[in-house]
N, C-alpha and C positions, 0 to 999 in steps of 0.2 A: 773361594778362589775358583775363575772359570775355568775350563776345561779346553775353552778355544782361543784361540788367540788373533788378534786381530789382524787387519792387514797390513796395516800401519808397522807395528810390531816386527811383523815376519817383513817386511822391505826394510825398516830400520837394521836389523839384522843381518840383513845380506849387504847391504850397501858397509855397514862397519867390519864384513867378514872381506868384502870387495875390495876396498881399500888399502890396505897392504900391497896386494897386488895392482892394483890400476896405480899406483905412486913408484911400483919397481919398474913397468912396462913404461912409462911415461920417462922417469931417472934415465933409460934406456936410452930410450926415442929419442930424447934431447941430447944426449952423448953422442950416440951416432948419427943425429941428422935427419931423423926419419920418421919427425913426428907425422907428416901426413901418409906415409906409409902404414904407422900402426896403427892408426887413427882406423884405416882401411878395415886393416887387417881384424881390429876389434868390433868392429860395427858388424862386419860379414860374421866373424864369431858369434857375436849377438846375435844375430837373425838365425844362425843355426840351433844357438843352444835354446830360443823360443819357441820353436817348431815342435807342435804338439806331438809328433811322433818320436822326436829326440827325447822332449821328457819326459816320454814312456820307457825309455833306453834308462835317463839319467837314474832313476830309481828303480831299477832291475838290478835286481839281486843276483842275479845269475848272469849278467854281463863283466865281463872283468875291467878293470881299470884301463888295460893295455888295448881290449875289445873296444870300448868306448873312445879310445881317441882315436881309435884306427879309422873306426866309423867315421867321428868328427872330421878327419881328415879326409876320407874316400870323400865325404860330403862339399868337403871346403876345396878339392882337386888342390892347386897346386902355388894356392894363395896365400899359404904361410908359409914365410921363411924360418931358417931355423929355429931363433929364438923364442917367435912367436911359438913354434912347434914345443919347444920345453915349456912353455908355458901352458901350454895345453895335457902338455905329461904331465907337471904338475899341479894341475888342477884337476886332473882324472881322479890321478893316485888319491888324493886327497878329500876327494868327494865334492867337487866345489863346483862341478861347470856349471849349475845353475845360476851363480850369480856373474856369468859371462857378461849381461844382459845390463848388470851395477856396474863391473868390472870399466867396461866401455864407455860410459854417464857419464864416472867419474874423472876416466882417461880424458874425455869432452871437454869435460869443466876445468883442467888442468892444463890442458894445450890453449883453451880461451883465455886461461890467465897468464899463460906465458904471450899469448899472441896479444892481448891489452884486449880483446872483446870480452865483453860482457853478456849473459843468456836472460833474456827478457820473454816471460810467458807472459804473455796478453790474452787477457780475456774480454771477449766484447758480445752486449748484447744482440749485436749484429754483425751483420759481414761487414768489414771494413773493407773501402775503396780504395785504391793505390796510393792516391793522394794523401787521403787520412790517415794510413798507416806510415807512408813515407814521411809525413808532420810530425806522426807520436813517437816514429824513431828517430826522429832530427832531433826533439824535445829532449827527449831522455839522453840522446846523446851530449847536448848543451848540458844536462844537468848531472849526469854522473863522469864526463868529461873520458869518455870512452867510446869505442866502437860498440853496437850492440845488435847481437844478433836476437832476432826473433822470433819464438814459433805462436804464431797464433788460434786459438778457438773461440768458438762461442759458445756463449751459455745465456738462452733467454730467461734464464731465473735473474738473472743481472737488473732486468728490467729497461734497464738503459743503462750508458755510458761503459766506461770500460775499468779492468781490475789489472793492475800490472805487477809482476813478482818479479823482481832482481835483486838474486842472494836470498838473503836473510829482510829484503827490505819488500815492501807491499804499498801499492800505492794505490788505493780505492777508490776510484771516482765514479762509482757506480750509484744506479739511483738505490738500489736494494741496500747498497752499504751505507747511505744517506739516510736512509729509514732505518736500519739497525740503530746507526747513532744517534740519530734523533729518539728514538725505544729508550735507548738506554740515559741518553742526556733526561728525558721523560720521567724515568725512573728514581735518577738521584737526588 
């Protein structure tokens, strides 16, 4: 049995400790109206609770639970409202801000599905041109018959063409994943 755990592992982790909460915050937002309020308000959450000196704070021992959202507040001035604000008491209390940062992803993915978009990571061997990316989002819009928003990078191990994730689904048209297949078609 190792000793360390992977990174994988420890994000799997947080994101299923996250969730609970980014599904209460979310239940919330949509009752009152104010998904793109909280949307706000968890994003700026996130950028706080990633801030290398914050999580010097988050795992101090000698900071108190009540210490730690004061701070998160002074930091955040005067951009959460209430609720937001319990939410942050209770994630203090609790030892959780760290996965502020899941928290918000999740919130993301759950307002996108309320809104009928769809979150498409593209990967491309290359920069993609305005034109080319505006095709491959037209495409994928025709094919999963939704909006879809994009964030794109590159990655020159691709070799060429490009790698697209949406959801659970993966759509490979890279030359590298063309060579894998063909390894592996080789193989059997």
């Amino acid at each position: 049995i190792g000793l360390t755990r992977g990174r994988f592992e420890i994000m799997a982790e947080a994101i299923t400790v996250a969730r609970p909460y980014a599904e209460a915050a979310y239940k919330h937002a949509v009752a009152s109206g104010e998904l793109d309020q909280w949307s706000k308000m968890l994003q700026l959450a996130a950028i706080i609770a990633e801030d290398n000196e914050f999580k010097l704070l988050i795992g101090n021992p000698v900071i108190t639970a009540k210490r730690l959202e004061e701070i998160f507040l002074e930091i955040g001035k005067s951009k959460f409202n209430s609720e937001a604000r319990n939410l942050l008491a209770i994630l203090a209390v609790n030892k959780r801000m760290q996965v502020l940062p899941q928290i918000s992803q999740l919130f993301e993915q759950l307002k996108a599905q309320h809104e009928g978009v769809l979150e498409a990571k593209i990967v491309s061997a290359f920069a993609l041109e305005g034109r080319q990316l505006k095709k491959l989002i037209d495409d994928l819009e025709q094919k999963f018959k939704r909006k879809i928003e994009a964030r794109v990078s590159i990655d020159p191990e691709l070799i060429g063409g490009v790698k697209v994730e949406i959801g659970d689904e993966i759509l490979d048209a890279s030359v590298r994943g063309k060579l894998e297949a063909m390894a592996v078609a080789l193989k059997s």
